[in-house]
Each structure stands twice: as C-alpha cells, then as structure tokens.
N, C-alpha and C positions, 0 to 999 in steps of 0.2 A: 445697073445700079444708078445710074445717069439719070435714067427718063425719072425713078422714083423721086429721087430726092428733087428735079426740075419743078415736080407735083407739091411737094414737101412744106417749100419754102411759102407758097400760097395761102395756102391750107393754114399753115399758125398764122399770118399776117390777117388771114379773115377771122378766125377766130376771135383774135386779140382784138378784131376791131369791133365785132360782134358784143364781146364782155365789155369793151371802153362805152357801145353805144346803150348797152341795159344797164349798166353804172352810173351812166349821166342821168337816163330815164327814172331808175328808180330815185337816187337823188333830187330827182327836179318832184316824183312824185312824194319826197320825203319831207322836203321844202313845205309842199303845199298843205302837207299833212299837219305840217308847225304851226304855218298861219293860219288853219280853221281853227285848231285849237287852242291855238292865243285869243282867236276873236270867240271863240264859246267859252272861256274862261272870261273873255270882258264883257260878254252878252252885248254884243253886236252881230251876232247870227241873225238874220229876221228870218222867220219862217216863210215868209213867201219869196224870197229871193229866187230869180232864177238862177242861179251858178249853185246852190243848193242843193245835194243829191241827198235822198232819204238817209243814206248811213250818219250823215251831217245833221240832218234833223234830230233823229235818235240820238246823235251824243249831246245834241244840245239839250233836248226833254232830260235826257238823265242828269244833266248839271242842274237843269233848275227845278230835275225833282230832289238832288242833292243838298240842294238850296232852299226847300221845302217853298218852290212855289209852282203849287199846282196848278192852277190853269195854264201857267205857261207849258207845262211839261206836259197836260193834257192836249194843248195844239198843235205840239211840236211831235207827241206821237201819232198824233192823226194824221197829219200830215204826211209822216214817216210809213203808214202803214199804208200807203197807194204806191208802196213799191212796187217793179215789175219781179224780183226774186219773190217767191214764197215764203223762204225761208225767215225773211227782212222784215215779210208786212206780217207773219206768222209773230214773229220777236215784237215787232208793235204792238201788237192788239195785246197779247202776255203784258208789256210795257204797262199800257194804256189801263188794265184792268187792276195793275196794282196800284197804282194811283188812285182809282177809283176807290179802289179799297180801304186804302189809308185814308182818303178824304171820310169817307163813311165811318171805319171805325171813329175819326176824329169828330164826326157830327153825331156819332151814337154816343159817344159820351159826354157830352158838349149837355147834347137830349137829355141821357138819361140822369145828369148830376142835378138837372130842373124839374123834371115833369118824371118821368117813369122810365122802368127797364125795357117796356115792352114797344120797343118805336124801330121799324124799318123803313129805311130812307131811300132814296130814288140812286146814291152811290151806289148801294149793292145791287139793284139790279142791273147799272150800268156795267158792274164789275163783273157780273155773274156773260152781261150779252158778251165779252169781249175773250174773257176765257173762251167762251162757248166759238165763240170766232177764230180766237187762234188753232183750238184744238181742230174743230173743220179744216185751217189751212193745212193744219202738221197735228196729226195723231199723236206722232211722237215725242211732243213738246209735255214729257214729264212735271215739268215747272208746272203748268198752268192746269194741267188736272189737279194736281197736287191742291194749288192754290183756291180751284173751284169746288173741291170737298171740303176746303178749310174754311171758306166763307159758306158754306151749304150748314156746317154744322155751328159756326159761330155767329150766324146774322142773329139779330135779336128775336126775330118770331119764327123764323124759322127750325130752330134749335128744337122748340120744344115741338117738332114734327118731326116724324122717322121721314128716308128718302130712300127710294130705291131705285134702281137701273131701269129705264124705259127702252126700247128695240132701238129707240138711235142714243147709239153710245155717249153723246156732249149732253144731253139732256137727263136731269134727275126729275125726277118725279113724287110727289108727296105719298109715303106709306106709314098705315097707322101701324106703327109700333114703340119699340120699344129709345125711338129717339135717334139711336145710331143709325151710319149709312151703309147699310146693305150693297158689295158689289158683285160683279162675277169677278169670276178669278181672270185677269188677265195682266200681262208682264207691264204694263204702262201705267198701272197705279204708283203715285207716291212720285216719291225722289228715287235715280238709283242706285 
C-alpha cells in the first residue's frame, strides 16, 4: 500500500498543474478573443494585417456586411477564403456569394425602378462563381446550393429559362421548359 500511495501523491500534483497550465491558456486565449472583437466592433481590423488569421477576417466581413458595407465585407471575405482549412475558405466563398447577391438584388432594383425588368448584372454571376466554388470545396455546404437555385431561378433573365442538372453537379445548365429547376434527386438539395 506504501509504494501506491508514494505514486499517488504525484499523479494529482501533475494533474492539477496540467488543469492550472490549460486554464491560464485558455484564459489568455479568451483575452485575446475580447480584443479582436472589441477592435472588429471599432473597425480597426485592417484586412491585411499580418497578426490577422482568416477566422478574424471573416468576423470582421460579417460586421461590416451587418453594417451594410459591402465592399468592405467583399475584401475581407476574400481575404478570409485563402485559408488553409477547407472548411473556412469553403464558409468564405458561401460568405462572399451572398454579398454578391444582395449587392445585385440591390442594383436589379435600383435598374429596374428606371429602365426595365429584364437587366442582369455582373453581381449575379459573381454570386453564381462563388457558390459554384464553395460547393467544389464542400459538397456538403447545403446553404450554398440552396442559395445557387435560389438566384438560378430569381435572377432577372434568367428566370424566364428552365435549368437543369449538367454531369458536373455545381454547374446548371439552360433547359427549355417549363421555367422551373429540374434536379436529380439527391440528399444535398435545399436546407436540412
């Protein structure tokens, strides 16, 4: 019983020092977590900072697409989308494309309250390439299909063309019918 408990005594004193040294760690990483987002809350982030990691870009593009300004929120997902995770530069380009999106629906009505219904703008095919990019990175980014049938069938000239499925899955295709988008059946359409 001697030698175990000799063992015993060690054993919690590492442990305890173990939890005291990931306590401080995450604390000190909790700190720092306060002041990026005190300074993206004051918009002193600058996009090309080097102490800047992508996750940081992205919260700041989402403030100041919160903020309804877009080209900063455009630079700062671009930016954000040359992560080395997939998943990150995957969530960028999705980002990046709804931005795009908004900016167009806002220039299609902008257009069409002046001149005509029938105007497509250089937004949505930016929006259409960026979808088309995330889903390359991550197939399984629901959002962003979702969001590139939803601009497939609401862009202005496009609308009044049917789309259907072409052999590579991110890519739709102009089919003459009846207007609606033709898919195959498979479990990644939509929201789930």
């Amino acid at each position: 019983m001697a030698g175990v408990s000799r063992w015993v005594n060690p054993l919690v004193w590492l442990a305890v020092g173990i939890a005291l040294a990931s306590t401080g760690w995450c604390a000190w990483r909790w700190m720092q977590t306060i002041a990026i987002n005190a300074d993206i809350r004051a918009g002193t982030v600058k996009a090309t900072s080097a102490r800047v990691d992508s996750r940081v870009r992205y919260a700041a593009g989402f403030q100041a697409e919160r903020e309804l300004e877009y080209t900063t929120a455009v630079q700062l997902y671009t930016d954000a989308q040359m992560s080395d995770d997939a998943t990150r530069s995957a969530e960028a380009w999705f980002a990046l494309g709804n931005v795009y999106f908004k900016i167009g629906i806002v220039e299609s009505r902008n257009y069409e309250a002046t001149v005509g219904p029938l105007f497509e703008n250089a937004q949505f095919d930016l929006a259409r390439d960026a979808y088309r990019s995330a889903l390359r990175i991550a197939p399984e980014l629901s959002g962003a299909r979702y969001n590139l049938e939803l601009l497939e069938r609401l862009a202005p000239v496009r609308h009044l063309q049917g789309f259907r499925r072409n052999t590579d899955p991110v890519m739709l295709v102009p089919d003459k019918h009846n207007g609606w988008t033709s898919m195959q059946d498979d479990n990644k359409r939509g929201l789930p």
